[in-house]
N, C-alpha and C positions, 0 to 999 in steps of 0.2 A: 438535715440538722447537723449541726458541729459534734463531734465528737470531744469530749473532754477527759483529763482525769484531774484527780487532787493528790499529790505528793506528800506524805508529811515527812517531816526530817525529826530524827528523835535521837537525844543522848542523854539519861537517866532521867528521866519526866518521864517514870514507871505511874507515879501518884494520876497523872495529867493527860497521857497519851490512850488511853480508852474514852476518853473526852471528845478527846481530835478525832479517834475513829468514828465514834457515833454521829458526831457531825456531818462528818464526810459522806456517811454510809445512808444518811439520813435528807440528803439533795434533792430536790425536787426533779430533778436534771433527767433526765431520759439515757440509761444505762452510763449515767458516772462510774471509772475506774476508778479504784483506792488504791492508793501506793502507799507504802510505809517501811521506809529506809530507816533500820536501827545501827544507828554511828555507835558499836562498839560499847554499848549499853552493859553496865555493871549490876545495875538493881535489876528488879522485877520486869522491866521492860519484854524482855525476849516472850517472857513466859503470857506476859499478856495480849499481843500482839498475835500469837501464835494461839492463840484460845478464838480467835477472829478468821483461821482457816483460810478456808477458799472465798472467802467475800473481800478477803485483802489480797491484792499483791505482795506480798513482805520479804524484805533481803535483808540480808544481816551484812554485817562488815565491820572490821577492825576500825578504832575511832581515830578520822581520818579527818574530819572538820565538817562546818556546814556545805561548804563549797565541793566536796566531795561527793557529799551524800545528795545533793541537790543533781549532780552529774548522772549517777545513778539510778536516781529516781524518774530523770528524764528519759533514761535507758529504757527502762523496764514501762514507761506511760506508752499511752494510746493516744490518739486523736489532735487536732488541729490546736487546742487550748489546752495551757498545764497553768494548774495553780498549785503554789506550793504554801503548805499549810504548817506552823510551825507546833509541837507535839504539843504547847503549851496554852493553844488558844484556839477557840470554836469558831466554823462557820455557821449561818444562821441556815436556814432547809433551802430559802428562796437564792440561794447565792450564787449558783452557779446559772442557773436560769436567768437573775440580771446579767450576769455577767457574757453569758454566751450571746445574748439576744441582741449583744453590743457590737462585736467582731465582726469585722468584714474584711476585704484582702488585706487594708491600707491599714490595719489597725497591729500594733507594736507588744499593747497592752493595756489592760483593763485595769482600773484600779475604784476603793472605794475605802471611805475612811474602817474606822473600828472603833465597839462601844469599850473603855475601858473596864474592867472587871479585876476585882482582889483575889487574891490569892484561893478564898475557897468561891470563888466564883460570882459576887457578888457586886450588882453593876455601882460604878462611880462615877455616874453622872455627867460624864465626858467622855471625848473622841479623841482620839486619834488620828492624822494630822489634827491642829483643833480647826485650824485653818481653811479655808475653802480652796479647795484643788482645780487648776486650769485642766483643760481639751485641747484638743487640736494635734498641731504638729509644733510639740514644747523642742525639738532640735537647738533653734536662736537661743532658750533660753540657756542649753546644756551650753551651748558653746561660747558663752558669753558667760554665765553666773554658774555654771558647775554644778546644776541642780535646781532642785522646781518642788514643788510641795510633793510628796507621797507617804503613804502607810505605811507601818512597818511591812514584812514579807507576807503574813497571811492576805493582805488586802490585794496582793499585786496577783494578775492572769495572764501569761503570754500567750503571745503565739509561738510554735513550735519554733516556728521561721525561724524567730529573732533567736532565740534559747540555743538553737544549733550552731547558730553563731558566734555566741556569747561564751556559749559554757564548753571547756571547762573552764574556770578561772583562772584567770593568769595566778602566778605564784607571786604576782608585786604584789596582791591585791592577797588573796587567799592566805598566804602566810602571813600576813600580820595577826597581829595577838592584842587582844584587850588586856587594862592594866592588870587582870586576874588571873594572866595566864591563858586561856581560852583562846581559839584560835577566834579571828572575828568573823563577824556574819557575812552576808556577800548580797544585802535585799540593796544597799544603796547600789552596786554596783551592775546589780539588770538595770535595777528602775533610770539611775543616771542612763548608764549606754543603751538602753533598748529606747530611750525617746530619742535616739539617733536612727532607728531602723523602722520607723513607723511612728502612724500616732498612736496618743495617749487618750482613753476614755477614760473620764469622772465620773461615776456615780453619785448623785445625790443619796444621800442619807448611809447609813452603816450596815455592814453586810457579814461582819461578825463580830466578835470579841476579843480583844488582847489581853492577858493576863498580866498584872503586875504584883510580884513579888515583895519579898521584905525589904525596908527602903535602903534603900541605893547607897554607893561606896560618896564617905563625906569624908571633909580634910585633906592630906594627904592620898587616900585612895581616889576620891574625886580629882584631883589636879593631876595624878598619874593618868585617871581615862583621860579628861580633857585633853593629855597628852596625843593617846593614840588616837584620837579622834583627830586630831590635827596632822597625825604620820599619813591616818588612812583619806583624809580631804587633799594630803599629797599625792599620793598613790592613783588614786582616783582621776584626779587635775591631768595627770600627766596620761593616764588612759583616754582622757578626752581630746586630748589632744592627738594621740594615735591614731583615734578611732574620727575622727573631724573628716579626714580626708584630705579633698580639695575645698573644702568648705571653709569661709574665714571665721577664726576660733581666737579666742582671748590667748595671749600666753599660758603659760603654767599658773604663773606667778600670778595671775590677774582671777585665776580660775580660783585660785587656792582662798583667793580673799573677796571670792565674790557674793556673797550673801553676810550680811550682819551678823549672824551667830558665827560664821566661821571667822570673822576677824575677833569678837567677843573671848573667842576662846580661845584666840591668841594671844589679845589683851591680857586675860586672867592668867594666863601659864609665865609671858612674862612678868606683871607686875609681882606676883606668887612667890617667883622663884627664878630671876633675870638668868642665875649663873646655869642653868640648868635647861633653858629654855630655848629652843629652837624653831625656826633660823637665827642665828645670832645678830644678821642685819635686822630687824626687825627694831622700830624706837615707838615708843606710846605715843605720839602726835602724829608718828606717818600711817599707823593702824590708826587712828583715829579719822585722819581722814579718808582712810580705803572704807572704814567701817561708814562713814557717811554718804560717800561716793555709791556703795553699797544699801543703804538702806531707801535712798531717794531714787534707784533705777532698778530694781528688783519688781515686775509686776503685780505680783500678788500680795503686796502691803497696803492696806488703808491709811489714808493720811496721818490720823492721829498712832497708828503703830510707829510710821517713819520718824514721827515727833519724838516718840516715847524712846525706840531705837536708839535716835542719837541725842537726846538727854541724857541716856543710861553710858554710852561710851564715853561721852563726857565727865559723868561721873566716876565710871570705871578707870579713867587715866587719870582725874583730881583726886581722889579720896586716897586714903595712907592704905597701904594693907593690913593694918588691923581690924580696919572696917570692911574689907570685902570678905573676909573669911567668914563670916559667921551667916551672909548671904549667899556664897558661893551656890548652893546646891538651888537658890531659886534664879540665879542667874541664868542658869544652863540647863535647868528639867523641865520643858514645860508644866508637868501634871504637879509639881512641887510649890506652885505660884499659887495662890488665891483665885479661887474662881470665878471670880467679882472682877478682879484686877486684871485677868485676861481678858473676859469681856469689852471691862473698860476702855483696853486699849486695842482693840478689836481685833485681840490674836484669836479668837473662839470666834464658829459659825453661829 
């Protein structure tokens, strides 16, 4: 039998992180290890963590980022598979048991979606990716469109293999900052580079919960993230390209704008705010056509998404910007859109 642990990464989710433990502790799994790395935690965190003993692994350390504390966590893990559990969101008991019963030499990583849940816990009737997630060996996709559907970080399980390789985080990648200040997460950057070292398994159906917060940065704060989400799909592109090999890989440039949401939200930062907005090559006809080029060779889109896709870029480069702003925030959130209307256009399983 595979030996596993679960990681959790925690900094001031004192309210949230006895959650994440009980989960973990709570595995159907046959001697799961619990890790629980506290990044430098100001509130209650230490004190509750530490009420959990000897059934946790637990380190403490100065607050260093996610990509730190995820290095850590790997340190101090056991066994063939690590899943890293974020302090803010639960696994369900059977989760690690699907997840292990999937691993074999060839396999990269495991992944499955997540039920969404509010703030005190309470489900919202939606998933995480909402999309249906490919198998196999997704590599052609990494290297060609710079990405492929996956959940945020609770959902993801590696192999140690890949993890030893990956982590630490480079510092292109690690040191960038969301528009809050915060350093950024680093789930895009296994999930991308680790379908370079193996395949990728899907799980049907959801194998725990992601919590979502009070709503999101709108106006000004949203067109700032949309920013760094555009720095970090650079950052990223260009690790793809290091990490390809001998393999044939798209440009940088080709990576950068290879899925419809990442030219979307180039579109919106330049139409937004042109003087401010980067790359400065960049015109609203030639992103239009990458975002179409993009949405008609991406595989995991249903026809009428690809439709919807580029009707909406179209719109997005005709309409004035007084009229994108007050839609801004269902452009770019999924979970912010109508739940009918994802359906409709066959973004949701």
């Amino acid at each position: 039998m595979t030996a596993a642990s679960v990681v959790i990464t925690n900094h001031d989710y004192g309210r949230f992180v006895g959650q994440a433990i009980e989960s973990a502790l709570a595995q159907t799994y046959p001697g799961t290890r619990v890790v629980v790395v506290d990044d430098g935690s100001t509130d209650e965190s230490p004190r509750i963590i530490r009420g959990y003993g000897a059934r946790v692994c637990a380190v403490f350390q100065g607050h260093l980022g996610q990509a730190d504390a995820m290095l850590a966590g790997l340190r101090a893990s056991t066994g063939e598979v690590v899943l890293f559990l974020d302090s803010d969101d639960v696994l369900y008991p059977e989760a690690l048991s699907e997840i292990c019963s999937r691993f074999h030499g060839g396999v990269a990583k495991v992944q499955a979606r997540l039920d969404l849940i509010d703030a005190r816990g309470h489900p919202l009737g939606r998933q995480t990716p909402p999309m249906a997630m490919p198998s196999g060996d997704l590599a052609p996709l990494v290297l060609r469109h710079g990405w492929y559907p996956a959940p945020p970080t609770s959902g993801n399980a590696f192999s140690r293999r890949v993890l030893e390789t990956l982590l630490p985080v480079p510092d292109s990648y690690a040191g960038l900052r969301a528009a809050d200040g915060k350093l950024a997460v680093s789930d895009h950057y296994l999930s991308v580079l680790g379908a370079l070292h193996g395949e990728v398994v899907s799980v049907p159906g959801a194998l725990g919960a992601y919590r979502l917060h009070e709503a999101g940065p709108a106006g000004p704060a949203l067109l700032a993230e949309i920013r760094r989400r555009i720095e970090r799909a650079a950052a990223l592109s260009d690790l793809v390209v290091r990490h390809a090999g001998t393999r044939p890989v798209a440009s940088r440039i080709h990576l950068e704008l290879g899925t419809p949401n990442r030219v979307k939200e180039r579109l919106l930062s330049m139409r937004l705010d042109p003087r401010g907005h980067t790359p400065p090559s960049d015109t609203r006809w030639g992103l239009v056509r990458a975002g179409l080029a993009a949405a008609w060779t991406v595989p995991w889109s249903p026809r009428r998404m690809r439709v919807v896709q580029s009707l909406g870029l179209l719109v997005l480069a005709g309409v004035s910007t007084a009229a994108i702003t007050p839609i801004l925030a269902k452009c770019v959130v999924d979970h912010e859109r109508p739940r009918w209307l994802s359906r409709l256009v066959g973004m949701e399983v």
